[in-house]
N, C-alpha and C positions, 0 to 999 in steps of 0.2 A: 481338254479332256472331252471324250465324245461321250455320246447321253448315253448308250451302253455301259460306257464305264459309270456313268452313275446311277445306271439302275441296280448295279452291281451292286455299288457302295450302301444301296438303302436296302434291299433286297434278299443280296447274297448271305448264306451263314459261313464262316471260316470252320474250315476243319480244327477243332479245338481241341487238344487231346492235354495231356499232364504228365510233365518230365517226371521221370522218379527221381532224377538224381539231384534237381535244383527244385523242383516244387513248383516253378513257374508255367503257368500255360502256352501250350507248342502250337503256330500256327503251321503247317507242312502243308507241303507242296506235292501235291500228285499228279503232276505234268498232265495237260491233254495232250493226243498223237495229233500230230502233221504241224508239229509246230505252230500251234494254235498260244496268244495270252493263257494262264490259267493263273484267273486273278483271285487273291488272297485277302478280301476286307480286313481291316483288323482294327476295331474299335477302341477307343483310348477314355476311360472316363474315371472317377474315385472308389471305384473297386476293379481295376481294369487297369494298373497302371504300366505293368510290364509283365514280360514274355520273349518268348523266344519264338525267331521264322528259320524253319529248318527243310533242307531237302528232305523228300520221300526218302524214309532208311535211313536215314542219318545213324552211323559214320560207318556203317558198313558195305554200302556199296552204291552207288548214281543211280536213277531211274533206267530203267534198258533202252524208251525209246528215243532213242538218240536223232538229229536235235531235240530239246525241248527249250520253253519259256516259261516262267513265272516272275509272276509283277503282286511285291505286296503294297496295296496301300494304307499305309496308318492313318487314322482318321485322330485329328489333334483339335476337333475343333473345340473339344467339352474342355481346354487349358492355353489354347494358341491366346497370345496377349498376357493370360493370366499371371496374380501374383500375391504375395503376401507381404505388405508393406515394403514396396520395392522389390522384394526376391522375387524375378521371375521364374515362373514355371517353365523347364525347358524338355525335350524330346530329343534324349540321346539313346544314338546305335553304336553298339561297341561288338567290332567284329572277332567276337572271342574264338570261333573257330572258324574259318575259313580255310577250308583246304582246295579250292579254286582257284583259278588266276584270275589275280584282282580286273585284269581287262575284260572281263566276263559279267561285270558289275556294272552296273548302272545307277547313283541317289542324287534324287530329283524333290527340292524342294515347291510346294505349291499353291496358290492361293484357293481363295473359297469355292470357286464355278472352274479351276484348273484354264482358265484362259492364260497365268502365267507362272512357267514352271523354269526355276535354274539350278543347273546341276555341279552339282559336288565333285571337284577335281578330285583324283586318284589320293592324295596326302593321306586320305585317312588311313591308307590302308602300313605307312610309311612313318610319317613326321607328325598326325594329331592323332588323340589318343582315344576319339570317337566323332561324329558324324553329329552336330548341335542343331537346331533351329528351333523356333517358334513359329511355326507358318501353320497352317489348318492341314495342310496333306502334305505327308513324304510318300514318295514310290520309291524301292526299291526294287528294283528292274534286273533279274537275271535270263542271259541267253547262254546255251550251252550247245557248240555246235558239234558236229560229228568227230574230226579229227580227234583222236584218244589225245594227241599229244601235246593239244592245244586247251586243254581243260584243267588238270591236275596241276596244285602245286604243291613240287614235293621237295623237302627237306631228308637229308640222312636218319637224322634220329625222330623224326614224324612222318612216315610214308605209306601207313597201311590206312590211312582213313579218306572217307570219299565226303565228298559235299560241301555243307556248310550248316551252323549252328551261328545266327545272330542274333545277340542279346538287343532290346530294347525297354527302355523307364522315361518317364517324366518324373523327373525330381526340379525343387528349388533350385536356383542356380548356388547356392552357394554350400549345398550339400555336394556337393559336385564338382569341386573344384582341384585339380589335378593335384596341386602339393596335398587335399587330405584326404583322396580317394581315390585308391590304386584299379583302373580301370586295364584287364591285356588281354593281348590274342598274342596268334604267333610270334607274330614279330615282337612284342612287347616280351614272349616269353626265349627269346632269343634264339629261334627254333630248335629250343633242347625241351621243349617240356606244353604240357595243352593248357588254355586255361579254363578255369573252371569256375563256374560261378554258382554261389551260394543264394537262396533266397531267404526268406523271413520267415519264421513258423506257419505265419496264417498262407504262404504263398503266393503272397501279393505285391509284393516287392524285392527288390534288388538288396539283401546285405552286404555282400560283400563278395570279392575277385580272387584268384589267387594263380598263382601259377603251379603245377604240378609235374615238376621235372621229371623226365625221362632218364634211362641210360646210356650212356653212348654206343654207338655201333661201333665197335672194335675188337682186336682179337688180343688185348690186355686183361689179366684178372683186375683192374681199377675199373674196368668196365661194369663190374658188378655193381658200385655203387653209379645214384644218380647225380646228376646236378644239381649245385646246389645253389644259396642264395636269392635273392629275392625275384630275380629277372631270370632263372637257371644256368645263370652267367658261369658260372665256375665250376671247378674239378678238378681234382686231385691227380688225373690223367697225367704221368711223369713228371709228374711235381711240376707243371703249366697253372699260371692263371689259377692261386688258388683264393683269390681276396687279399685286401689291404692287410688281414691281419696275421698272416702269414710272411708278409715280403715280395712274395712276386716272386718264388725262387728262379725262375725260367725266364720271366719276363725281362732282365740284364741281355740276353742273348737276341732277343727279337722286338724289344719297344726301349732300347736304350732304356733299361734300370728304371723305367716306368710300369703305370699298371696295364695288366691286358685283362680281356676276357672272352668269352668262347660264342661265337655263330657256329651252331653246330660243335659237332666234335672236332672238324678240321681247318676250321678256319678260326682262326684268334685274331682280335681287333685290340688296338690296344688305345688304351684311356690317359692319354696324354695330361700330362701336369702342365698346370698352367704356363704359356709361354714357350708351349711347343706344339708342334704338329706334323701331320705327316701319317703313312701308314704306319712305320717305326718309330714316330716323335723323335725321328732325326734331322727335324729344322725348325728353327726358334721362330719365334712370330715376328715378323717384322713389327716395330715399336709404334709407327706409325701406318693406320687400316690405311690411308688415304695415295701413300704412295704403294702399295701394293701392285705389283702390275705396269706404274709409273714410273717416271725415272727417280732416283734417289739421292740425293743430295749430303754431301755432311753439314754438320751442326756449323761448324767453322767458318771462316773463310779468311784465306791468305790476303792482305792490306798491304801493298807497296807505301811506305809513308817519308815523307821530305820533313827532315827536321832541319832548323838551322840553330844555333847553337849561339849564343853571346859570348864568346870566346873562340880562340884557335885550339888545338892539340896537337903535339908534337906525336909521331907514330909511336915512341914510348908509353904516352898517356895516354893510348888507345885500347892496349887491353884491360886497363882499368875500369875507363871509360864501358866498353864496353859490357862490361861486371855488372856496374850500375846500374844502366840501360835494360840490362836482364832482368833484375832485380827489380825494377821499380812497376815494370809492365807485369811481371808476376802479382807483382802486389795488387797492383791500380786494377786488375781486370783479370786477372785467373791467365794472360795470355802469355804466347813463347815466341819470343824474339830465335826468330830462321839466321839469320843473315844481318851485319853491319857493315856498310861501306861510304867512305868518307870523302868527300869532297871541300879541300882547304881555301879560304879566303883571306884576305888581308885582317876585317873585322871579326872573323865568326869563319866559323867550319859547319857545311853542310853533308850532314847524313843520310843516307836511302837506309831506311828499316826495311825490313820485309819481317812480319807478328801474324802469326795465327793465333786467331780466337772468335767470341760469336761479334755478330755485326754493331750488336747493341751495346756492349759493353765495350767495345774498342773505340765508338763512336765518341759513346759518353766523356771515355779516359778526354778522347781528344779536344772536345770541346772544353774539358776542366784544364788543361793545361794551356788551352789559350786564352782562357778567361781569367789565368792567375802567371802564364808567362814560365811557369818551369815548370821542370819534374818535380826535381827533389831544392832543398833548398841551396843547393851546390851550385846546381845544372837549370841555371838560367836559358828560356827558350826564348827567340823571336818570331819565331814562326813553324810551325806544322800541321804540313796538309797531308789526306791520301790522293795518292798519284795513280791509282790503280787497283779495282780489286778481282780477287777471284774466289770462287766458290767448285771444289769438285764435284763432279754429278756424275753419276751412272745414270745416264738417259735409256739406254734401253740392252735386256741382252737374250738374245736368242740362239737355239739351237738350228744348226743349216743339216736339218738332217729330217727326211718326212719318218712318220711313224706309221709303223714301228722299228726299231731299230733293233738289227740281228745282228749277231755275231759275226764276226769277221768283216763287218760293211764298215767302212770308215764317215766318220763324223765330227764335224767343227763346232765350238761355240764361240759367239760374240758378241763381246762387253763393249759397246757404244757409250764414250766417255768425254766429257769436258775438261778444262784445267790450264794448268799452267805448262810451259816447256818440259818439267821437269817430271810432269807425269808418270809412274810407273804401274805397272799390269801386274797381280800374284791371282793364281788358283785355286781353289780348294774342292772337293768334294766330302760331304758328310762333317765330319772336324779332321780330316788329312790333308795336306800339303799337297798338290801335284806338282811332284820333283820329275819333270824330267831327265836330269842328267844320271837318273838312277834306272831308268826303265831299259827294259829291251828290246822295245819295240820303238819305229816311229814316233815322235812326239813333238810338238812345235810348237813356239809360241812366238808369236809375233804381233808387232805394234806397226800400224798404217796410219798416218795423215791424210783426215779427211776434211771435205770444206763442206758443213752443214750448218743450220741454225741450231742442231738440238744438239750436234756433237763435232768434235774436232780430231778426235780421234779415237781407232778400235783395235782393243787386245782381240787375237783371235787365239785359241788354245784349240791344235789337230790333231787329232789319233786317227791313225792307218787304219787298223784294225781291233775293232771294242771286242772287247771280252766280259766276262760277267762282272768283274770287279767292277768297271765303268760306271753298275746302277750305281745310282745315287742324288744325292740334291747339289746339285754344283753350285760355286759361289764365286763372281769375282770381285774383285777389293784393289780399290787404287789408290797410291797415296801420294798427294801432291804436297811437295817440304814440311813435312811431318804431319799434315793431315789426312784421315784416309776415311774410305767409309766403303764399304760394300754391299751386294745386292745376289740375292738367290734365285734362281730358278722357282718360278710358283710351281712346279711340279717335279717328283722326281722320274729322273733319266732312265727306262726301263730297256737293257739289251735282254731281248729276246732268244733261248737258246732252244735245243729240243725241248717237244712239251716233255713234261714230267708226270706222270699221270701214273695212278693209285685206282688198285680196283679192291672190294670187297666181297664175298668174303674170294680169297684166293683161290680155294677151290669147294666145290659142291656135289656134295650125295644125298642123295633125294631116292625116300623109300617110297614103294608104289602095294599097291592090295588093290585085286582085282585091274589092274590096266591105268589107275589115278591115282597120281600121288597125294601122298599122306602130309605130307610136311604146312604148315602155315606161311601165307603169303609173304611172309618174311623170309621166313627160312630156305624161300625156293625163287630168290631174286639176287640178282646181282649188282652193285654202285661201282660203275667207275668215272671218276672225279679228276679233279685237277691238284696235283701231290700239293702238301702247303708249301714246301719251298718254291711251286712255279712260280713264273708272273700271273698274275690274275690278268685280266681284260676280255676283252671280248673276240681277240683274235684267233678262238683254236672252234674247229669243228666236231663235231663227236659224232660215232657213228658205229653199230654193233655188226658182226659180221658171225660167220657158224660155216664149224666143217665136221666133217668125219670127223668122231675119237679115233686118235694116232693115224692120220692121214695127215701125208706128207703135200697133200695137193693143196692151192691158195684159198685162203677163205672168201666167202662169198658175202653179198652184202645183204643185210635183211629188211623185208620192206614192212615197217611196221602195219602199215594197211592192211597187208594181206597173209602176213606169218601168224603162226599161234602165239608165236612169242610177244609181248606185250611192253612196247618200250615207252618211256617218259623221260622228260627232259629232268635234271634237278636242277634247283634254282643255285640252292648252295648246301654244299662246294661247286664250282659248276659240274655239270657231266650229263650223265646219262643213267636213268635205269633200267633195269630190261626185266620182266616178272617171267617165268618158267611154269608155273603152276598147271601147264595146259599141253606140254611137252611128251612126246613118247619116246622119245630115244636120248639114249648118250649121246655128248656131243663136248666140242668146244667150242669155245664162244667169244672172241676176238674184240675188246674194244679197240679202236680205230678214232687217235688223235691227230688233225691235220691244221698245220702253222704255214700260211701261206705255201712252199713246197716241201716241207720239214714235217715227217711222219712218224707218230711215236703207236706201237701195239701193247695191249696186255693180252694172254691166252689166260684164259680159267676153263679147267675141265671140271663139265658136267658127267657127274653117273648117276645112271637112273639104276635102282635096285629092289626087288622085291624085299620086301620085310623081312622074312624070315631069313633072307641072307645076309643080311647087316653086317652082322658081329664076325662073320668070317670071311668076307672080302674088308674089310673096312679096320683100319687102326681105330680103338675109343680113342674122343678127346683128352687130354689130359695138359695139365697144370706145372710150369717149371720159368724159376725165375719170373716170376707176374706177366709171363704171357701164354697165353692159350692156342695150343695146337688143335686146330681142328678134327672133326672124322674126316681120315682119308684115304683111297681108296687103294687096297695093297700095289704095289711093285712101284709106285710111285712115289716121286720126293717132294714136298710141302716146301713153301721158301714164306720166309715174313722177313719183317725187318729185324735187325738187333738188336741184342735188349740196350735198355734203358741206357746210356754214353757213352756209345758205339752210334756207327753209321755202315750203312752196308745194308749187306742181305745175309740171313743166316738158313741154313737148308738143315730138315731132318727126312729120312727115309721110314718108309711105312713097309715092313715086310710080312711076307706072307709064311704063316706056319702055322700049320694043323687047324685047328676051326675055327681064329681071329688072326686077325694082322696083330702084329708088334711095332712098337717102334722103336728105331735107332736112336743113338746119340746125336744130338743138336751139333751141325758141322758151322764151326763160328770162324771159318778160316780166312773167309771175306769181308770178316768186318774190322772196324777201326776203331779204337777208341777220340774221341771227341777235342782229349785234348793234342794229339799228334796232328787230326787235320786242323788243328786251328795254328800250327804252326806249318803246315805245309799252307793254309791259306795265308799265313803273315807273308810268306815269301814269294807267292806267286803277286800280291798283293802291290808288294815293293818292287818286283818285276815288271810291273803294270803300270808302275809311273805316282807310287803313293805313297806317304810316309806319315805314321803316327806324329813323329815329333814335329811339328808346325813351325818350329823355330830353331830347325836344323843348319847348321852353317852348310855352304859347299865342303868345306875342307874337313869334316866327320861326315859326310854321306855315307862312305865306306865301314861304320860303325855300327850300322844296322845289320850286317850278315852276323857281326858279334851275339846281336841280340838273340838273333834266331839259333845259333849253337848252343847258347848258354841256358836257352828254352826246352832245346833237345836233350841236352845232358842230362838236366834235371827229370825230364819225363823219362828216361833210360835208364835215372839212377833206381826208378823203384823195380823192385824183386817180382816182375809182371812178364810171365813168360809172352812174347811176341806170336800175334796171329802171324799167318802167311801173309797178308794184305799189310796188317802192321811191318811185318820184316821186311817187303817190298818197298814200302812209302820210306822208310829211312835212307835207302840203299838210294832209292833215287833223289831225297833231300840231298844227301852227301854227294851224289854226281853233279844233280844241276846246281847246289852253291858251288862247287871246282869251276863248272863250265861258266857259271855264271860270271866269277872272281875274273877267270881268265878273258872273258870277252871286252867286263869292264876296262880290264889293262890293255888291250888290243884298243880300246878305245882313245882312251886318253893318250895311248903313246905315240900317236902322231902327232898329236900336238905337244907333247911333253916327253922327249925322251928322255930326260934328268930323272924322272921317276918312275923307272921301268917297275913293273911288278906292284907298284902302288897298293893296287887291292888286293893280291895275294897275299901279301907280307900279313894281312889283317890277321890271317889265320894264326899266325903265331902268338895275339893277344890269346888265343883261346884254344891254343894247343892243347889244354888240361880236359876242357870240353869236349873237343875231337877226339880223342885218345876215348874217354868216356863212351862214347858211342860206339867208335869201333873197336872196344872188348866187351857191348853189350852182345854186337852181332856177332862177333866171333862166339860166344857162350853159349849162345841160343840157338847160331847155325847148324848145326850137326844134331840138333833137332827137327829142321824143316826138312 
């Protein structure tokens, strides 16, 4: 620390001012220009315990001269060490609101003369739940450079505040300890809500935290209320994530019948019960942490064993024999006699056993049966050794495929395995069977001898061409004369398809007076995100683009440096913002998602409008089925998604008459109801090479197209007049299962022409089913 800085420390006064809303005293920061330190004393003594370091304006807008610096240093010297019978006095920073990016930060613990100072990895801002020490001096050190878009961090339902608000107290440590004192910020408040901290009447200290949930940004009337719960974790939001005491009605569908809860409005995380994990808690925890990653082993292991017998047996007194033999390894050791094969002598007949069981208990049997000469009291022994053992192991299994993995690119996995001869390879993905002899696509599985120390031989399981079904946690499982054991993928398989991306709000009318618009920086910004169905990761680009309203010419890219428009990255969902407030004309505004050479757009049209013309170019908002149709601007059609178990898109038109718009009836002719696509995904599903039943024989493969009729029928039997989208998605179930049935048989009948038609014939299980359907569509067609 250089002797400036500590004339500072002794010298300097801190701008001290008094929060209204916590009572706590503010140190602020009112940047010097040319990027100069502007350093912030701030004394720590027993009337001085806590406060808050906040930017200049806090939470309304950043200093303007951009860069700037400030460094606050806490002065700990009147408590560093200190204690009250053991409870030490400690110096905690809880960054209750930070809306900067945490790389913009700098906390630097320090000793008495600042000769040595160590800094505080990023976690706090993550995984602890504030910033501890005991040392004589912390700095915290903020720089803020010029790029807009490297500064802000913004959440969908927290986006309009600038800066930063950090709480600091020296309390005892044992007041302070996380199970009895709820310390949040952002992330602690799941970026649906601020937190807010309470002081103590006198002003002197830290009471108490709290988080204060926001509303979701959405065009749902459940948007009216906020989040709720103690982190703003949850919502009522189509019956999503709405706490343990509820059920989780939503949560069946996207955490495997576990709990979830909400980042944001659009992103759900789900809260895995114990013994599971994953983004969906769709893979069980491996039992033991240590093979993780390593190869896997079963509990068991296969014993070749040499018995010799104090008597002969006739092949008649073999299956007896054998009985016994079963029975008594059941008993002696929990184990299972594989195989008996007998070799006859003049005195005594010699047996090879082949017993799965664990190594210790088989051990044991054996040494007790030599140290007393039989089994049972019948079955006199002279001798039993083991001749051989084996243990299955999945040593290692990988995917031969670089990431990310897209549609249509074909990809291998392989289960590197040990064993015996008899070794066999199965599949699985999620809890499905991979059956190939049911898919329609390429599919293979094969087994190679190979000469290694760790493995002797590898399943490889190939798909041609992935489809979306593909994601998932794959598993392979081998089982050597009835022991088996299997091994997961530590991550699941993500095919990559178009991005899918969601903008808000869909479209914008922004009133102007005098040449400036009127609306709030909310109201005159637009999010577009990554839809929740995408894949998440880090491989899509975002970027806003602007043309003429109703020009048919390409949009252009915007350069946020030098446009009016004012763009920012979000953290989550990922995307983009883009703020309007500064605009003069109508326009559209093109977000631009790019997935290596796979490009997905959204347009939202901007209208700028004088006030007093509002209400008669513009439909009012209005309220149907618990979603919200925005203002929108006449001759033009609005689209959102479907209500509540449907999928689609639903469109209404805004028409123009006499001195307001009106609006039409909601056109739901595209959308789906939820439970037809979960039968048109059962069957692309099983097209793809998958089967629910896990312990499907080959000779019922063909009893799952049943499944899927008998699913239809039932959805067709309710009095549910059919969308167009609905009456199209049947039409085409019923062609591709025909096409399907018939290719199956095409298949099989070169090798089998004794059962020609094989898979068609199925239909006739479920004639009553088919009939069903096709007099749903005959009743309802000459409607469409």
């Amino acid at each position: 620390m250089s002797s400036e800085m500590s004339r500072v420390l002794l010298g300097a006064i801190s701008l001290l001012l008094y929060d209204q809303g916590s009572g706590l005293p503010i140190h602020s920061c009112n940047p010097l220009p040319s990027n100069q330190w502007t350093d912030i004393p701030v004394i720590l003594d027993a009337d001085h315990k806590a406060g808050l370091l906040t930017t200049h304006d806090f939470p309304r807008r950043l200093p303007s001269n951009l860069p700037f610096r400030c460094r606050w240093i806490l002065n700990n010297l009147a408590f560093s060490g200190s204690h009250v019978e053991g409870d030490l006095y400690k110096l905690y920073i809880y960054f209750t609101q930070l809306y900067l990016q945490a790389s913009l930060i700098t906390v630097k613990q320090c000793n008495y003369n600042f000769t040595v100072c160590d800094t505080f990895n990023r976690e706090w801002n993550t995984a602890d739940h504030a910033v501890i020490t005991t040392s004589p001096y912390l700095l915290l050190e903020l720089s803020v450079p010029t790029g807009k878009q490297k500064i802000n961090f913004r959440v969908m339902e927290v986006s309009e505040q600038y800066g930063l608000n950090i709480t600091y107290e020296v309390r005892k440590e044992s007041e302070r300890h996380p199970d009895r004192f709820f310390s949040c910020s952002l992330v602690e408040c799941h970026f649906n809500g601020e937190c807010i901290v309470n002081a103590t009447p006198n002003g002197k200290e830290v009471e108490n935290m709290y988080c204060r949930c926001n509303n979701p940004v959405d065009d749902s009337t459940s948007s009216r209320d906020p989040f709720y719960g103690k982190q703003c974790q949850y919502h009522n939001k189509h019956g999503h994530c709405t706490g343990k005491e509820s059920g989780h009605r939503d949560a069946n569908s996207r955490c495997n019948n576990q709990p979830c809860y909400y980042l944001t409005s659009r992103y759900v995380k789900c809260d895995c019960n114990k013994g599971w994990e994953g983004r969906g808690c769709e893979r069980k925890v491996e039992e033991d942490e240590e093979i993780r990653g390593a190869q896997k082993c079963a509990q068991q292991k296969i014993f070749n064993i040499s018995v010799e017998i104090v008597r002969t047996y006739s092949s008649e007194d073999l299956k007896r024999l054998q009985k016994e033999i079963r029975y008594f390894w059941n008993i002696a050791c929990n184990c299972s006699l594989i195989s008996l094969l007998q070799r006859s002598e003049s005195k005594a007949s010699t047996f090879f056993l082949v017993i799965s069981g664990l190594e210790g208990d088989v051990r044991r049997t054996i040494d007790t049966i030599n140290s007393t000469a039989k089994m049972t009291a019948l079955l006199k022994i002279s001798k039993i050794s083991i001749i051989s053992e084996t243990q299955p192991c999945i040593t290692k299994l990988e995917v031969n495929q670089s990431s990310p993995l897209y549609q249509e690119h074909e990809f291998s996995i392989s289960c590197f395995a040990k064993g015996s001869g008899k070794l066999k390879f199965s599949w699985y993905k999620d809890d499905k069977l991979v059956n190939i002899s049911v898919a329609d696509r390429f599919m293979k599985e094969a087994v190679y001898h190979i000469e290694s120390e760790k493995a002797d031989r590898v399943g490889v399981l190939s798909v041609s061409a992935a489809r979306k079904f593909d994601s998932g946690v794959f598993r392979c499982s081998i089982a050597d004369q009835g022991v088996s054991v299997s091994k997961s993928l530590n991550y699941k398989l993500e095919v990559i398809n178009m991005p899918e991306i969601d903008v808000h709000p869909k479209v914008v009318v922004l009133s102007t007076k005098n040449g400036k618009i009127t609306n709030s920086g909310e109201k005159s910004s637009i999010f577009c995100f990554m839809a929740e169905t995408s894949n998440l990761g880090n491989n899509y680009t975002f970027s806003w683009e602007k043309k003429a309203l109703g020009s048919n010419s390409d949009s252009k890219p915007i350069d946020p440096e030098k446009s009016v428009e004012t763009v920012e990255p979000l953290i989550l969902p990922r995307g983009l913002l883009i703020r309007l407030d500064k605009i003069k004309e109508s326009a559209s505004y093109v977000c631009k998602v790019t997935n290596s050479n796979r490009v997905s757009r959204k347009e939202v049209k901007v209208y700028l409008l004088p006030k007093n013309q509002i209400n008669k170019e513009t439909c009012h908002p209005t309220e149907d089925h618990m979603v919200i149709w925005p203002r929108t601007h006449v001759n033009t059609r609005y689209s959102r998604h479907c209500f509540d178990g449907y999928q689609g898109m639903m469109h209404r038109y805004c028409h123009e008459a006499g001195d307001e718009g009106y609006w039409g009836e909601p056109d739901q002719s595209r959308c789906v109801r939820d439970n037809l696509l979960s039968v048109q995904n059962m069957f692309e599903e099983i097209k793809s090479g998958y089967t629910r039943n896990v312990q499907m024989k080959k000779i019922e493969e063909q009893k799952i197209i049943v499944e899927i009729f008998g699913i239809l029928s039932s959805e067709t039997k309710k009095s549910r007049l059919p969308t167009a989208a609905e009456y199209q998605l049947i039409l085409n179930l019923l062609e591709g299962a025909a096409k399907y049935l018939y290719n199956m048989d095409f298949r099989r009948n070169k090798d089998d022409v004794q059962n020609k038609d094989y898979w068609k014939k199925q239909i006739l299980s479920v004639k009553e089913e088919f009939y069903t359907v096709i007099k749903y569509l005959t009743k309802y067609g000459k409607k469409k």
